[in-house]
Backbone as CSV, one residue per row, in Angstrom:
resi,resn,N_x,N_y,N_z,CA_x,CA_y,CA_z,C_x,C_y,C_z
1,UNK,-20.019,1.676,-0.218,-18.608,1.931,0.035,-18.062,2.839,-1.061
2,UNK,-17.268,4.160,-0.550,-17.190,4.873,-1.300,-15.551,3.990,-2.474
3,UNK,-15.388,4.436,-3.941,-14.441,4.233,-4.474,-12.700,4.488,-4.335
4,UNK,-12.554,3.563,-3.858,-10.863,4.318,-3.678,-10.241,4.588,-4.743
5,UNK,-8.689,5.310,-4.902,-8.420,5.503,-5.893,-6.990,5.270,-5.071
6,UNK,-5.904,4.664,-6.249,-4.672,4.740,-5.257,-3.539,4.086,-6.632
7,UNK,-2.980,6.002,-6.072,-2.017,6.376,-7.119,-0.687,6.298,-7.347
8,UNK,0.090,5.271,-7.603,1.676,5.126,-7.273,2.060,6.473,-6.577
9,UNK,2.670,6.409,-5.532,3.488,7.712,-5.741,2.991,8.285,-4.680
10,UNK,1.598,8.378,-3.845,0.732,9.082,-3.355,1.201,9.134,-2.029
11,UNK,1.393,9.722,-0.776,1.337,9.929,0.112,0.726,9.315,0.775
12,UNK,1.181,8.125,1.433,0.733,7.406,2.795,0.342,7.954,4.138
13,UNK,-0.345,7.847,4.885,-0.660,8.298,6.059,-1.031,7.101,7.239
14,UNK,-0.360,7.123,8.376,-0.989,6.209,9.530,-1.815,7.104,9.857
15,UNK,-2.498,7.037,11.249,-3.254,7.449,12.185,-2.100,8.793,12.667
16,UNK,-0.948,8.507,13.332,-0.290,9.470,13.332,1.099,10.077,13.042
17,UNK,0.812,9.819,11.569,1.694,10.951,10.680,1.676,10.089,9.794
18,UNK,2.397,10.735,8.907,2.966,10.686,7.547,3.802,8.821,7.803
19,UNK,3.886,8.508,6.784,4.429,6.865,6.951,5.142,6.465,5.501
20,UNK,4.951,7.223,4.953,5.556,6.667,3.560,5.487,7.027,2.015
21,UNK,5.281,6.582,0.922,4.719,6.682,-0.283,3.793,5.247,-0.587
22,UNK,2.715,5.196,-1.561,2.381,3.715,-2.256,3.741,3.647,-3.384
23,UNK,4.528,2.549,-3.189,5.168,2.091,-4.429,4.448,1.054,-6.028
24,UNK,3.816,0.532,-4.629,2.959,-0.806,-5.945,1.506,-0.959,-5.232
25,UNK,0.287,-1.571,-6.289,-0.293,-2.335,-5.609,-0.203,-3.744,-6.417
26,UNK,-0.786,-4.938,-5.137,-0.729,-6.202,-5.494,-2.467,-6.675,-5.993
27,UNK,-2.763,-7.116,-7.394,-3.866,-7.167,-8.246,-3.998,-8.871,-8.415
28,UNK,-4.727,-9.242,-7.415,-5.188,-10.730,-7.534,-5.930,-11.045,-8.871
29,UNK,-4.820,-11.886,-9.567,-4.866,-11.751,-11.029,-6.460,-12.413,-11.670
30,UNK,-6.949,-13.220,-10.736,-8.476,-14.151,-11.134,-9.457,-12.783,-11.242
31,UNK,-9.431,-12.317,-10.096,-10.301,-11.317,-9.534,-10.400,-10.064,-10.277
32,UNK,-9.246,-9.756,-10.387,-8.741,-8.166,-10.554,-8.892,-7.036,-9.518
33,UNK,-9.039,-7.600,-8.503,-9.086,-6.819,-7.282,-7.790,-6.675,-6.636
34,UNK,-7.629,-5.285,-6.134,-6.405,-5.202,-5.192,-6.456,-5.577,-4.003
35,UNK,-5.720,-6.105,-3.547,-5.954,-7.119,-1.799,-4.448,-6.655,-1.427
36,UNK,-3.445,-6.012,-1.616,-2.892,-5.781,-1.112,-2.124,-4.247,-1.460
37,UNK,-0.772,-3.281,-0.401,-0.505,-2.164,-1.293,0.993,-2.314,-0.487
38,UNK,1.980,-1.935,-1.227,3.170,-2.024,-0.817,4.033,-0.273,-0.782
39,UNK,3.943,-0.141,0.951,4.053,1.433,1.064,5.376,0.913,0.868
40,UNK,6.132,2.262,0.305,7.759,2.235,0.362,8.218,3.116,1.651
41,UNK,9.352,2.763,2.124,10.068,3.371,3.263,9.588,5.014,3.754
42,UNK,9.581,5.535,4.484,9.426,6.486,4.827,9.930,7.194,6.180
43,UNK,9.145,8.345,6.897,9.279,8.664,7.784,9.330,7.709,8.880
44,UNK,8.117,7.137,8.887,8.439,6.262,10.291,8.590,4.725,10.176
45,UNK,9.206,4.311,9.002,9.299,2.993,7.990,10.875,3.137,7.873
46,UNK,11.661,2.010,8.259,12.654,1.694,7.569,13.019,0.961,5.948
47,UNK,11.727,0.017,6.233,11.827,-1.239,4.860,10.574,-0.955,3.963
48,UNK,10.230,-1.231,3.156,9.209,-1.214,2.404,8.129,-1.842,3.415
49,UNK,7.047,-2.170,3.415,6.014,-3.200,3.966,5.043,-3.287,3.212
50,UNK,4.483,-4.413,3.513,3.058,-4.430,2.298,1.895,-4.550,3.284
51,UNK,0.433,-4.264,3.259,-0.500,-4.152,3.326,-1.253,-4.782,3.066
52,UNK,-2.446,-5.247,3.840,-3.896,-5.561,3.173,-4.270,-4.390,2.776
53,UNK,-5.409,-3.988,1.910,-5.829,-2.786,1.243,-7.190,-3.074,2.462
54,UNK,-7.618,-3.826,3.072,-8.715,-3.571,3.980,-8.161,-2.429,5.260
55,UNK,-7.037,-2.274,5.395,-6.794,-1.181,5.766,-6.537,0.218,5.623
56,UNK,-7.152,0.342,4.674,-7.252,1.869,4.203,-8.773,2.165,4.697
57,UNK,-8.575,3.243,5.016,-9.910,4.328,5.985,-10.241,4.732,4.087
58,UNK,-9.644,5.496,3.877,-9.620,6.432,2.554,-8.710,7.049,1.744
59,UNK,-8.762,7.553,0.535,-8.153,7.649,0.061,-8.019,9.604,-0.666
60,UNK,-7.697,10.530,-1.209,-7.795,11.477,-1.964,-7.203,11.720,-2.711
61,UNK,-6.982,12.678,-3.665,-5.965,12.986,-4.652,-4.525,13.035,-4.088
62,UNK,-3.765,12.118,-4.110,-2.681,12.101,-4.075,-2.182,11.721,-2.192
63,UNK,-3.408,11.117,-1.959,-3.081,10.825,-0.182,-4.112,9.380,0.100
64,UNK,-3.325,8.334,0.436,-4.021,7.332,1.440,-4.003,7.531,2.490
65,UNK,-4.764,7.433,3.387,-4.843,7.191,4.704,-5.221,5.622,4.940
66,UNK,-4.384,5.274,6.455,-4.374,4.104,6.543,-5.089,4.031,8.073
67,UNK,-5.727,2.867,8.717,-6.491,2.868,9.872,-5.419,2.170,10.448
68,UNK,-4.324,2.633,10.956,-2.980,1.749,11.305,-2.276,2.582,11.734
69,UNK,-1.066,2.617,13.390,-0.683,3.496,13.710,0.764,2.929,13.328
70,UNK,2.002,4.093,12.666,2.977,3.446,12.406,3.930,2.599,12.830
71,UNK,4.101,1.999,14.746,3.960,1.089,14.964,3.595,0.239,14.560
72,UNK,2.237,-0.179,14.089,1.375,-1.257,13.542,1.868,-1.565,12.370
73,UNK,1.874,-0.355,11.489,2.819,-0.674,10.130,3.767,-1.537,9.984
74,UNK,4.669,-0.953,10.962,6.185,-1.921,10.867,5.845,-3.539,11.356
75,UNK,4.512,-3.957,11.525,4.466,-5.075,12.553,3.875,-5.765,10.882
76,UNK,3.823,-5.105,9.697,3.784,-6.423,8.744,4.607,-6.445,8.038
77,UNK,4.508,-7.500,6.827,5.692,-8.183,6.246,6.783,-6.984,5.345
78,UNK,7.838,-7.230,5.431,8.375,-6.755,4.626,8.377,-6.810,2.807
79,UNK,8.272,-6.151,2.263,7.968,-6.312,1.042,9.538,-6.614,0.119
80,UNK,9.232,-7.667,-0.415,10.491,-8.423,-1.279,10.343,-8.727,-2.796
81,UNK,10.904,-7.958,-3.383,10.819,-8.491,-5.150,10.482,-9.711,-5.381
82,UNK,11.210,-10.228,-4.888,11.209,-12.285,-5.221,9.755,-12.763,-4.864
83,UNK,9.085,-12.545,-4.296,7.945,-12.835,-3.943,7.158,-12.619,-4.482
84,UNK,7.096,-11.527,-5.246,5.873,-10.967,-6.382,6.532,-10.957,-7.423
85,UNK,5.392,-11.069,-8.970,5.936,-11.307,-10.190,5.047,-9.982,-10.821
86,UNK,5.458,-9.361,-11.313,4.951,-8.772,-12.465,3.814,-9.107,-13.586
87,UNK,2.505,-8.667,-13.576,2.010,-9.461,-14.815,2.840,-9.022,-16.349
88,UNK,2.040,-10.268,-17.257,2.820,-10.332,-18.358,1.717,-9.264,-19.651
89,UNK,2.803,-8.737,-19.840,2.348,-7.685,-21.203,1.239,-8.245,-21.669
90,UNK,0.589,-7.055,-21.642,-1.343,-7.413,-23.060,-0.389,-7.812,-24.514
91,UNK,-1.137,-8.547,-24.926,-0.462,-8.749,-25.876,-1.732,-8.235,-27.270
């Protein structure tokens, strides 16, 4: 499996079109694996939504693509501050 890379900021993609930006990803703190990515609003997005990261096809400099048509997008959760915490500073 090739390496993803996924860059705040980067250009989201459904299947067809453009869908958003990545705002965050979510880093399952035991693991250190990302299991989830929280696109921010966009073209065919009203609310933020978050993601499994098993739905990404691929990734490139400055572009995810997602295996999800933006319909499908809007059909998961909305993404909410209160729900996620921030990790705490390296100390």
């Amino acid at each position: 499996m090739a390496k993803l890379n996924f860059d705040i900021g980067a250009r989201v993609h459904c299947t067809d079109g453009d869908c958003g930006k990545l705002l965050k990803v979510v880093v399952d703190p035991h693991t250190q694996r990302i299991t989830d990515l929280v696109v921010e609003k966009g073209f065919l997005l009203t609310t933020d939504r978050v993601v499994p990261a098993e739905v990404v096809e691929r990734t490139t400099d400055g572009d995810v693509y997602l295996e999800l048509t933006g319909e499908a997008l809007r059909s998961y959760p909305e993404y909410r501050d209160l729900e996620f915490a921030e990790p705490a500073p390296a100390v």
